[in-house]
C-alpha positions in Angstrom: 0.0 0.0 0.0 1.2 3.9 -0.2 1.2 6.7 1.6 -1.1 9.4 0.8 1.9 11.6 0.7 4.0 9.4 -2.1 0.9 11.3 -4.3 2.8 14.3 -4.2 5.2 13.6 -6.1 2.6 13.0 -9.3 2.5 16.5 -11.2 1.3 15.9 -14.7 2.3 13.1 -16.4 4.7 11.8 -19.3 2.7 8.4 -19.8 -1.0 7.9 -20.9 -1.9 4.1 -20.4 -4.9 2.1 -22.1 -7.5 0.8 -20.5 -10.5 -1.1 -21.3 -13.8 0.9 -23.0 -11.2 3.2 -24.6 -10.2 5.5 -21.1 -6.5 6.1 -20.6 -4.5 6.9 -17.5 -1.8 8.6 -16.1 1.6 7.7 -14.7 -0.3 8.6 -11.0 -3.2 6.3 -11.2 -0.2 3.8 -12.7 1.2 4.4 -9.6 -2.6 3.6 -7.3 -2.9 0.7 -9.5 0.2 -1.4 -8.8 0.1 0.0 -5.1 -3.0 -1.9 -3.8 -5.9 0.6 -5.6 -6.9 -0.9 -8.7 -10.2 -1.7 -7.8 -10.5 2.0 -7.0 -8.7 3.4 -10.3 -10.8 0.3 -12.5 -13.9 0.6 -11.0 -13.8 4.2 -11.4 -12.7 4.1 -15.4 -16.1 1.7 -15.7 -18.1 3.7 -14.0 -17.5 6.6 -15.6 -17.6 4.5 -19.1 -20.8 3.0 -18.1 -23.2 4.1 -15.7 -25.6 6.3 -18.0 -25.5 9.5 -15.9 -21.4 9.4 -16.5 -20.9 8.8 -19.7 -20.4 11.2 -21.6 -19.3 14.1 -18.9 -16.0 15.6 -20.1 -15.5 16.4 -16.5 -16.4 14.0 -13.5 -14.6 14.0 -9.8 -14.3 11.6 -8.2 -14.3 12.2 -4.2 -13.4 8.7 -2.1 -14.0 9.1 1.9 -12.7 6.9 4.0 -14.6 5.8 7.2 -14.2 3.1 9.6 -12.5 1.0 7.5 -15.4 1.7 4.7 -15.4 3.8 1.6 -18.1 5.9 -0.4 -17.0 7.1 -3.5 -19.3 10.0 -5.1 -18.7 11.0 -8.7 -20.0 14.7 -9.2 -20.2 17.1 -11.7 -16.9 19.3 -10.4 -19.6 21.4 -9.0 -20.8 19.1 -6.0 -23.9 17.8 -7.8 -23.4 14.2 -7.1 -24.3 11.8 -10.5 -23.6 8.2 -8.9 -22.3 6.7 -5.7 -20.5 3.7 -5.0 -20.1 1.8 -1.4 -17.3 -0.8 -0.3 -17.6 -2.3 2.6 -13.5 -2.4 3.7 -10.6 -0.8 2.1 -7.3 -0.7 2.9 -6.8 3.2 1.4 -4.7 5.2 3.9 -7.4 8.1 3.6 -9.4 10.0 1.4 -8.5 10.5 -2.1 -9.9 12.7 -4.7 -9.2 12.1 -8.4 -10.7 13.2 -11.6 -12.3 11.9 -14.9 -11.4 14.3 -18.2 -11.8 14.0 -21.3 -11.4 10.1 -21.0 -8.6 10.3 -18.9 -8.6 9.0 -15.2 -6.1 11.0 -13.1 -4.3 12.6 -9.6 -5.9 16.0 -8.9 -2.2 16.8 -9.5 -2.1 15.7 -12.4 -4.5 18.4 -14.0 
């Protein structure tokens, strides 16, 4: 697992990576992904491919709160209107992350 801190050091990126339904990603969520958050970073890229009130946003972010050893993950409009919610029953995330969906592209909020 990571630190939320390691996150920091994800400013932009010089890799775009392929995923599955055509959305790329960036050297940070590269970084969540082999660090014990893939189902975070995939389930994100398919919700955001697939769930009707997503797809097709150029813009989504993507706010995941931590509690108790649970996780809610709210996709919203970048203006707080929440589009779709997701609940996980344990995680193993160090704390809240925030990430967003643009153009495609799953990313750090760094990585803007």
């Amino acid at each position: 697992m990571f630190a939320l801190s390691d996150l920091s050091n994800f400013t932009g990126s010089e890799n775009i990576y392929r995923y599955m339904g055509g959305a790329v990603f960036t050297d940070g969520i590269k970084f969540l992904m082999t660090n014990g958050a893939h189902w975070l970073a995939s389930d994100a890229m398919i919700a955001c491919k697939m769930v009707p009130k997503l797809r097709g946003q150029e813009f989504i972010s993507i706010k995941a709160k931590v509690k108790e050893g649970k996780v809610t993950v709210k996709y919203d409009d970048g203006n707080g209107k929440v589009l779709f919610t997701q609940k996980y029953d344990g995680t193993d995330l160090p704390g809240d992350l925030n990430l967003y969906f643009e153009n495609n592209t799953l990313m750090l909020t760094s990585e803007r």
